[in-house]
N, C-alpha and C positions, 0 to 999 in steps of 0.2 A: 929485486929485479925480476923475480919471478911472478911477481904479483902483475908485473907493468905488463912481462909477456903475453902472460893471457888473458890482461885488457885489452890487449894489442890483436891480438889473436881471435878474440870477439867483435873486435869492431868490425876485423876485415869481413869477418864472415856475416855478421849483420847486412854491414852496406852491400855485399856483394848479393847476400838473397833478397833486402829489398830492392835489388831494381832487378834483381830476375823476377819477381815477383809485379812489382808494379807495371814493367812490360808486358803486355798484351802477347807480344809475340815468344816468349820463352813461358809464359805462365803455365800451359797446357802441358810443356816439354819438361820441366820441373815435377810436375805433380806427379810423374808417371817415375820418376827416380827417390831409390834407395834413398833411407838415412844417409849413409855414409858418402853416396854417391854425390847427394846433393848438397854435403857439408864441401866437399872438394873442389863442387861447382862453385859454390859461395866464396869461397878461398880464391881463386882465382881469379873471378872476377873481384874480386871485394880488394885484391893486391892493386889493380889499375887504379880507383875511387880511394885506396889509402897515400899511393904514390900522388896522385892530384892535389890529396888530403893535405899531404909536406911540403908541395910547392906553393900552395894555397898560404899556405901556414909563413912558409920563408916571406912571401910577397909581402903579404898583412903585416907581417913583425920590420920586415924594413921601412915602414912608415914609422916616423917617432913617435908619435899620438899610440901608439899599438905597439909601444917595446916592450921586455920584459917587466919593465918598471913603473908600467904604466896601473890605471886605476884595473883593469880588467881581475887580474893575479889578485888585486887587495880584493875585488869584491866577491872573487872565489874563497879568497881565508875569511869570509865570513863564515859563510859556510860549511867549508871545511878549514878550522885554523890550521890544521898541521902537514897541510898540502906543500910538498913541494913542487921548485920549478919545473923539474924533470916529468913527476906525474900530469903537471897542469898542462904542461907539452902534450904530450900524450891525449890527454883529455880536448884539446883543442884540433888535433888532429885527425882524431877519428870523429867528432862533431861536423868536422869536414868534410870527411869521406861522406856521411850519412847523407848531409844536405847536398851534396853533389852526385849522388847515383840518387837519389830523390827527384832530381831539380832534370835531368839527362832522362832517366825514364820517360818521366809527364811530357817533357819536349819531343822526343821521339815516337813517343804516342801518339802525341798531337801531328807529328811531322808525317809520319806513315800514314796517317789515316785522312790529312791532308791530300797526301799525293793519290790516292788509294781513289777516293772523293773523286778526284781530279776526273784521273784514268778510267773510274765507270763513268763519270756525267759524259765524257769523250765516247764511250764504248755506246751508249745506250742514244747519244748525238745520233753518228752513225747508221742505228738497229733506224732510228726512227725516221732519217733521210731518206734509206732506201724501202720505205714503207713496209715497215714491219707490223704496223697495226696498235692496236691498244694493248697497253699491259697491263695484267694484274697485279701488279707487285703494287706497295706504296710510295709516293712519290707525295712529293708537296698538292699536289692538286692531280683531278683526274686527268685532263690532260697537259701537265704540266711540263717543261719541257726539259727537267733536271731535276736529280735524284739527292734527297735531302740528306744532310749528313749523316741523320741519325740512322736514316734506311740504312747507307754504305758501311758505316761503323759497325752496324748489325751483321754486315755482309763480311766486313773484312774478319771480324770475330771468328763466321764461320768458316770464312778460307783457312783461319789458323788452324781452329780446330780440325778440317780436314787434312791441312797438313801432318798432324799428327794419328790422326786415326790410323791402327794399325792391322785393322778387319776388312774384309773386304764388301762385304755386307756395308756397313755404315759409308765406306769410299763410297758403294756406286746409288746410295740415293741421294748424298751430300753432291757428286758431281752431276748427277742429273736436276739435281735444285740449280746449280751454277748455270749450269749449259739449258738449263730448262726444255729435258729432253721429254718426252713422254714415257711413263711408265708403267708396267703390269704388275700388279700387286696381288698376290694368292697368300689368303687368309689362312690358319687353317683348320676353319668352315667350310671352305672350297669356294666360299666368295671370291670375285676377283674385281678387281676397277683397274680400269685405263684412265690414268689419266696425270695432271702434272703437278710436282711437288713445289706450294708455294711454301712452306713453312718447316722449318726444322727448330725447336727450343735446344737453343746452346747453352748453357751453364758459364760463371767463368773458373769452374775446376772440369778437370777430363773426366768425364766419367761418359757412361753411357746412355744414348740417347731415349728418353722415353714413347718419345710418338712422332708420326708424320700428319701434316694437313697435305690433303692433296685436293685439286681441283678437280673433282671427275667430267668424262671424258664418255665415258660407257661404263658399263658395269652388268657382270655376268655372275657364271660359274663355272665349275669343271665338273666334267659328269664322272659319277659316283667308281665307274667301273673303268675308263680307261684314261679316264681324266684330260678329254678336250677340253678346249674352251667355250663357252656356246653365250654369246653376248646378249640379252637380255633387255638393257635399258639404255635409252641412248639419250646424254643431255643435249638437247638442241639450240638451248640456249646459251651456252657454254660453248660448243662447238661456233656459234654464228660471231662473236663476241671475238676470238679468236681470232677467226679467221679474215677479221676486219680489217681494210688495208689503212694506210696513213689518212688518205683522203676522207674517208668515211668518216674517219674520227675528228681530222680539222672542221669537219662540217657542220660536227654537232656542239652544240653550246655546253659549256662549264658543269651546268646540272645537269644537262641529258647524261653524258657521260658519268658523271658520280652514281646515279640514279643505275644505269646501266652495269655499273660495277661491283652496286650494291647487291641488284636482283643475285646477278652472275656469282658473286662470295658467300650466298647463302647455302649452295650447294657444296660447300666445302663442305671435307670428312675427316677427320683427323682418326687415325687408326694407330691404335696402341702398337710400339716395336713385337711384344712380347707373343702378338696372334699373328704376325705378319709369319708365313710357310716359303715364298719365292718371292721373290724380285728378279724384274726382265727391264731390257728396256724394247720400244714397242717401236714398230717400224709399220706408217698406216699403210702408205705405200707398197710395202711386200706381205700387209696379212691377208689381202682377197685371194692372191694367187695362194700362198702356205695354206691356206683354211681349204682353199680349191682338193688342191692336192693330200689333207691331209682326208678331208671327205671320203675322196675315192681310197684311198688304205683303209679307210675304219671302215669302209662299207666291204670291202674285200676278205680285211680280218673277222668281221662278225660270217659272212656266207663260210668263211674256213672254220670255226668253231661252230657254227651250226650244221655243218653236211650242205650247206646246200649250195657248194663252190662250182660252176661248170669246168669242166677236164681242160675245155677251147682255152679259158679266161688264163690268162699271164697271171706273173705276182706282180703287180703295180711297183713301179720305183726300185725293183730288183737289179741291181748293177750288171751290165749283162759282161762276162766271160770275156778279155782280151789276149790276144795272143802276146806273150811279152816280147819287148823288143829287143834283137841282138843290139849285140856293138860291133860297130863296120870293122 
């Protein structure tokens, strides 16, 4: 009996981590657990796929063709003559568990990433109704008018994996890839590029990410001494491609646009995690004004380190002194 137990005892825990494992959605959340932790997880789940395993088991054996008597038990004592019915039980039951947290994964894989499919071809519907322009990303065709499974599956992978990411660093250029926000990227060479993250390589175990592709946007530096930003290079064809409304894009024919998309993806830059110094995210809208204002403080701070401040001249952006307010 001891021997049955921790067959028994194996199996659950087999079936229970093969289908934490062959889920996409628990895969990432596994790899980051203890031995022992994830022997408990497997136990667990593996009890529900063994429980299924018995009813499985009862169902099949009430068919006659399938009783204890039947040819299946003989063609086991081939192989093993000195099997009993008790052990072959057992052996029958956890064969069943396996094939059912097997057969429940693959489906819910397929079923998530179904609806998942669904939900962006709707979303990106939508993006493109209200003229949002050409995308870069890849889609069945340049401008085609829905997002191919294999893009989404890619995508939903990396939803997972951001689910689990537990840095804050890897969150916000994983959610800037999602939301396809713009971003400032400081090297640290003091390089710096604006611009938007098309690419992240996800693995299917957790581990940490090696590089980003970004689309630049602009690209500068930071000066040496007090470390502005001072923008340098400005991709104009990149920018214009962008900024293209729905119309512009129905306009043009099937190869204009591929062609168009091709020029535009050569200027991708994929930059190693390990030299990347800051991550921002870029707001084009509020940097004339910030760069305005940061101008006049660094030309204020330089005349205050060199002597040659006038007595007249204020401190720029100095919070002026308020009188605090009672309570009535």
């Amino acid at each position: 009996m001891g021997k049955e137990s921790l067959l028994i005892l194996m199996g659950i825990a087999i079936s229970g981590y093969l289908y934490l494992y062959l889920r996409v959605k628990y895969r990432y959340e596994i790899s980051k657990l203890s031995g022992y932790h994830l022997f408990y997880r497997s136990l667990l789940v593996g009890v529900i796929f063994f429980m299924f395993g018995i009813l499985l088991f009862v169902a099949v054996y009430s068919i006659p063709v399938f009783n204890q008597n039947s040819y299946i038990i003989d063609f086991f004592g081939i192989v093993f003559p000195d099997i009993k019915q008790q052990t072959f039980n057992v052996y029958i039951v956890i064969i069943n568990s396996l094939i059912l947290s097997f057969l429940v994964a693959v489906f819910r894989n397929y079923f998530n990433r179904l609806i998942y499919n669904y939900l962006e071809n709707y979303r990106f519907s939508k993006l493109k109704s209200h003229g949002t322009g050409i995308s870069t990303g890849d889609s069945n065709s340049g401008n085609s008018s829905f997002l191919s499974m294999k893009k989404t599956n890619e995508m939903y992978r990396m939803l997972l994996y951001r689910q689990n990411v537990n840095t804050i660093f890897l969150s916000h250029i994983l959610d800037s890839l999602f939301k396809s926000e713009i971003i400032m990227i400081t090297l640290d060479s003091r390089k710096c590029y604006i611009g938007i993250a098309i690419d992240v390589p996800v693995s299917d175990k957790f581990e940490n990410i090696p590089e980003v592709a970004i689309l630049p946007l602009s690209s500068g530096y930071r000066d040496e001494k007090d470390l502005c930003f001072e923008i340098i290079t400005e991709y104009v064809d990149v920018m214009r491609v962008l900024a293209m409304s729905e119309d512009d894009v129905t306009s043009m024919s099937e190869g204009e646009v591929k062609e168009l998309l091709d020029r535009v993806k050569k200027y991708k830059i994929t930059i190693p995690f390990t030299k990347i110094e800051s991550l921002s995210t870029f707001d084009p809208s509020q940097y004339s004004s910030f760069k305005d204002r940061e101008c006049s403080r660094r030309e204020h701070i330089h005349k205050t380190r060199n002597g040659n401040l006038d007595k007249k001249e204020t401190v720029i952006n100095e919070p002026k002194p308020q009188s605090p307010s009672l309570p009535a």
